[in-house]
C-alpha positions in Angstrom: 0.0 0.0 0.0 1.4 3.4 -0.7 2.9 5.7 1.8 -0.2 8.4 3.3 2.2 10.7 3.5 3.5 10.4 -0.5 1.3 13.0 -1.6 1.7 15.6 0.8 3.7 18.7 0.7 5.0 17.7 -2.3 7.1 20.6 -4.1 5.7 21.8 -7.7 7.0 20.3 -11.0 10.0 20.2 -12.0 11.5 22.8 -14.1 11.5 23.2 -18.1 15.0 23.8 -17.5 15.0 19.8 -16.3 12.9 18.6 -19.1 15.0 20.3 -21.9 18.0 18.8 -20.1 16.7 15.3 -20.3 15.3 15.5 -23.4 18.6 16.1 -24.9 20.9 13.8 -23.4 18.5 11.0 -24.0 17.5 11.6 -27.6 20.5 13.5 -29.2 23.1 10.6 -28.3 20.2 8.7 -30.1 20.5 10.9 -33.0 24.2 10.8 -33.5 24.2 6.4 -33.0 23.3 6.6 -36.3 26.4 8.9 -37.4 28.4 5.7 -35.3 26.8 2.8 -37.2 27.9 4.2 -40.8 31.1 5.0 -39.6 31.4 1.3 -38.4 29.3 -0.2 -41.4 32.0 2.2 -44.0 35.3 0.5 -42.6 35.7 3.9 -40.6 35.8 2.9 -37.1 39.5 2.9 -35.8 40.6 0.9 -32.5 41.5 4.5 -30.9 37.5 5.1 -31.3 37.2 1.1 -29.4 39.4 2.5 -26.5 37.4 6.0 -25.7 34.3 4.2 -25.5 35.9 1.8 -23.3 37.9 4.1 -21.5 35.3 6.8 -20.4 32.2 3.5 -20.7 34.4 1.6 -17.6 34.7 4.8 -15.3 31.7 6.6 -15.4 29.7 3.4 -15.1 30.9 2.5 -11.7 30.6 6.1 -10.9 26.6 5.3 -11.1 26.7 1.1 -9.6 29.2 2.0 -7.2 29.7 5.5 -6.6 26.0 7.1 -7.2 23.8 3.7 -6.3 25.9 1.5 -3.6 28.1 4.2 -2.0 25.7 7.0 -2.0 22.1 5.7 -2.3 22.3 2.8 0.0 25.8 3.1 2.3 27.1 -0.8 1.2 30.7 0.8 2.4 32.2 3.3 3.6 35.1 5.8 2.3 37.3 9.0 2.8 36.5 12.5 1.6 38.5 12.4 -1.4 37.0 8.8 -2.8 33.5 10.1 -2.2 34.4 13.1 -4.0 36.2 11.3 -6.9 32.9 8.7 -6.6 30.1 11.7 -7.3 32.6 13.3 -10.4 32.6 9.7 -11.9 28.9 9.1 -11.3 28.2 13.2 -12.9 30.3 12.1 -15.8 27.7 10.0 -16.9 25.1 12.4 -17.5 22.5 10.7 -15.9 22.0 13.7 -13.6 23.7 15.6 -10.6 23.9 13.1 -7.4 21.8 14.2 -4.7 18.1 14.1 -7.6 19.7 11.0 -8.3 19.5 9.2 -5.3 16.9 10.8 -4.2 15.0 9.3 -7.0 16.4 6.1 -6.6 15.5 6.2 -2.3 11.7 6.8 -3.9 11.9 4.0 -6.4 12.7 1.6 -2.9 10.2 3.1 -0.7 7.0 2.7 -3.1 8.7 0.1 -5.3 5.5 -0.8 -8.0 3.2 1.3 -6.3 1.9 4.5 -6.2 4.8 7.3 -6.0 7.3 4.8 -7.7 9.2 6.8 -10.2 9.8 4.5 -12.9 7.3 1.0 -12.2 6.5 -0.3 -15.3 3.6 -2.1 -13.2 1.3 1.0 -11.5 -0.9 3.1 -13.9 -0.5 1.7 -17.3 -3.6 -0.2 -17.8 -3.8 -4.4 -18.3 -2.9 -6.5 -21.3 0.2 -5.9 -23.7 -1.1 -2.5 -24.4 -0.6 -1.8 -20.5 2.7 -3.9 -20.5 4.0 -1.8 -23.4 3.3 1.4 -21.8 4.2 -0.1 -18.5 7.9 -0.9 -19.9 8.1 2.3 -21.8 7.5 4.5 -18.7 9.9 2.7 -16.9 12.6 2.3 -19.9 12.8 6.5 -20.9 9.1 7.7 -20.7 9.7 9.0 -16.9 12.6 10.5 -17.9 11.4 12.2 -21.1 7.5 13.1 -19.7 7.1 12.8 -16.0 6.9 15.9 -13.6 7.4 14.1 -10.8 10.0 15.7 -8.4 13.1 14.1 -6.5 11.9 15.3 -3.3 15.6 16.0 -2.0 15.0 17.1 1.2 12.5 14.3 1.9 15.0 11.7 0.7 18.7 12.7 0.7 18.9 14.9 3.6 22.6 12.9 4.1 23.8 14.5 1.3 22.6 17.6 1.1 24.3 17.9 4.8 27.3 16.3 3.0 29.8 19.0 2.1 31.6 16.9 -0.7 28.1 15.3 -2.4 26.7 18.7 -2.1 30.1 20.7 -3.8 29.8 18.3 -6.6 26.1 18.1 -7.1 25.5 22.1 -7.5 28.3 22.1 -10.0 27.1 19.0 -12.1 27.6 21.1 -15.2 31.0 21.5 -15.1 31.6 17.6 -14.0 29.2 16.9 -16.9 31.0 18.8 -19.5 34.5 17.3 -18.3 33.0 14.2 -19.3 32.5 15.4 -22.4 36.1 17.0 -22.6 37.9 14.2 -21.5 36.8 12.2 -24.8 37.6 15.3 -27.2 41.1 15.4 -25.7 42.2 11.8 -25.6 40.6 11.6 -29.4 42.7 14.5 -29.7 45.7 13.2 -27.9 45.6 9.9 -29.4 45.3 11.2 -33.3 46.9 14.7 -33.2 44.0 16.2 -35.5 40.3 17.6 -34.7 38.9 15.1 -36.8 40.4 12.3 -34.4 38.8 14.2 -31.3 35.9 14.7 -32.6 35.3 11.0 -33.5 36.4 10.5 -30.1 33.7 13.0 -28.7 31.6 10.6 -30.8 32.3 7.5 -29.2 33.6 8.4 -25.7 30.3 10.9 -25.7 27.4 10.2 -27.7 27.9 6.2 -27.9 29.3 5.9 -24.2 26.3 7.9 -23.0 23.3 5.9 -25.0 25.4 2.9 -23.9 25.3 4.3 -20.1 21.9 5.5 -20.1 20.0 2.5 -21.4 22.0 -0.2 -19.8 20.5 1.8 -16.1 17.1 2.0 -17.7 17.3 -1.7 -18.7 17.3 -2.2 -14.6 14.7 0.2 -14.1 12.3 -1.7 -16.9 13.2 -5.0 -18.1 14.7 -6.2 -14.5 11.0 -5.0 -13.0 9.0 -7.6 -15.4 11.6 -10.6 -17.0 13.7 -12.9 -14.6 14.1 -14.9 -12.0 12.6 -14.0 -8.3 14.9 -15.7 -5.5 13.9 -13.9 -3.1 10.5 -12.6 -2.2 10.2 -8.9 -1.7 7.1 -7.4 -2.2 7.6 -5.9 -5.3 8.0 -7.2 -9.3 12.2 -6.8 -9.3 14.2 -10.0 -10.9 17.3 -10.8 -11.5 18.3 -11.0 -15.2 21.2 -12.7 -15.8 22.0 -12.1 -19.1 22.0 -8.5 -17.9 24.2 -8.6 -15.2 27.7 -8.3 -17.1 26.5 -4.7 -19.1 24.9 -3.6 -15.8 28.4 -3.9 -14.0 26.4 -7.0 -11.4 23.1 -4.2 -11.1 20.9 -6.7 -13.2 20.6 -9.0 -10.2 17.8 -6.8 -9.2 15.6 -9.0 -7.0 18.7 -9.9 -4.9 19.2 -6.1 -4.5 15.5 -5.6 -2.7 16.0 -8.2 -0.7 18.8 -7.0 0.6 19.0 -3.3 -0.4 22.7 -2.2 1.5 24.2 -5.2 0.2 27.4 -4.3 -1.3 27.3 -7.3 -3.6 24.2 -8.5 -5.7 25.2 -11.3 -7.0 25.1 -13.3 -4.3 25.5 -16.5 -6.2 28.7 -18.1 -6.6 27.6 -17.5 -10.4 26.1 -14.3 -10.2 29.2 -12.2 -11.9 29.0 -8.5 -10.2 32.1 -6.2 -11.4 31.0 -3.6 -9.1 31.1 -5.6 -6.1 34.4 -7.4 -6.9 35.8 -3.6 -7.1 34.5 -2.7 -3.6 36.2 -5.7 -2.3 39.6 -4.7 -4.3 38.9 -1.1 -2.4 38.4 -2.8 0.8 41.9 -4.5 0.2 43.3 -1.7 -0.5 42.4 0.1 2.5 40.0 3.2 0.6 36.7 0.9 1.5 35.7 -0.4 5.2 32.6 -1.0 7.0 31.4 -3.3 4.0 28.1 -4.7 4.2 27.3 -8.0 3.3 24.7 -10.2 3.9 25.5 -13.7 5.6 24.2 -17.2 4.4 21.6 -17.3 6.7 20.1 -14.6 6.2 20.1 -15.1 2.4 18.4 -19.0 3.3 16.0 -17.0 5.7 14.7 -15.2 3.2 14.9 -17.4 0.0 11.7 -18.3 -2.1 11.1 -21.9 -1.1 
């Protein structure tokens, strides 16, 4: 049942400022995939292209699994100052928005997970059949991002990291974080080349390409990880784990495992279940930038296992 208290005092609609935002870093990467394709298709695509996309694609995703979603969302570790600043640039490279809306977002998605004042369920308020599914998967694929109003609620839900002088430094000056990520292809294309052309193809790849890449592998968790899969664990809600998924999600695709045990560090819990981003925790923790790891024994994973 939804929370009473969802709808109330709830801050207006987010700004047009937002919307235009989202729009364009979810459809013009779109746009420009098809500039990528015939430059693949036309013998053009050179292994310095392979290694931006790689070498920005690696980063800034485990700035969102394990900076943005573990770290900062749902404290799996703990870290110094300068990680969890170095953590919030990587995850604000990926331009999937500045830290503190996106965990706020991501705190809602947990709290009324496929219910009322759920973010992005493909379940609540589409309607029944394959016409409702469709629409159901869309919302929680890109429509939310493209159409909804609904606001992060900051203050409701990340009051840690608004009180967080680091998280808060880096969220109010996501643009500049955002267009370093942007830089950072340019000048290794750049770098790597010695001509414009070079680091604009690197833009290309290490921008456009990376960021599609990015943004739909995290709305694959949000839709297709809420509705295909296998349920271990029963929670409450409609998450799965998709194991196909898990290797592009860096481990995030074993979703049901994560809402059964949200402040897991790892979610593959499975011998099997590959999860990159927990592995590099555990190589943090070894290292001595990660402690106070949180990890969930074997009998509370039996305890809780669908029977």
């Amino acid at each position: 049942m939804a929370d009473p208290d969802y709808k109330a005092g709830m801050p207006a609609a987010g700004s047009m400022v937002d919307r235009v935002a989202n729009v364009a870093v979810t459809v013009v990467p779109l746009a420009l995939i098809a500039v990528a394709i015939q430059q693949s298709w036309g013998g053009l695509l050179v292994w310095q292209d392979i290694l931006i996309f790689f070498a920005t694609l690696i980063p800034f995703g485990f700035g969102i699994t394990v900076g943005f979603h573990r770290l900062f969302t749902h404290r799996a570790f703990k870290t110094s100052r300068p990680m969890r600043f170095l953590w919030a640039v990587l995850g604000s490279m990926a331009l999937e928005g500045p830290v503190i809306e996106w965990v706020a977002y991501h705190r809602r998605h947990h709290r009324f997970s496929d219910e009322e004042g759920d973010p992005h369920s493909p379940h609540h308020g589409h309607g029944s059949g394959v016409r409702g599914a469709l629409r159901g998967l869309f919302h929680a694929h890109v429509g939310w991002v493209l159409f909804s109003d609904e606001p992060a609620e900051e203050q409701r839900y990340a009051p840690d990291l608004i009180a967080d002088p680091v998280v808060l430094f880096v969220d109010r000056t996501f643009v500049l974080w955002a267009v370093l990520g942007l830089a950072i292809p340019f000048g290794l294309g750049y770098a790597l080349t010695g001509t414009l052309v070079g680091g604009l193809l690197g833009l290309l790849w290490g921008g456009a390409v990376r960021i599609f890449f990015l943004h739909h592998i995290t709305f694959c968790v949000n839709s297709l990880c809420h509705f295909f899969g296998r349920r271990d664990f029963e929670t409450g809600d409609e998450s799965r784990n998709l194991a196909w998924l898990a290797p592009f999600t860096f481990g995030e695709a074993w979703h049901n495992n994560h809402h059964a045990f949200p402040t897991s560090a790892r979610h593959g819990l499975g011998r099997a279940e590959l999860d990159p981003s927990a592995a590099l925790i555990t190589l943090m923790e070894k290292t001595g930038l990660a402690w106070d790891v949180v990890r969930i024994g074997p009998d509370r994973i039996a305890a809780k296992a669908v029977a």
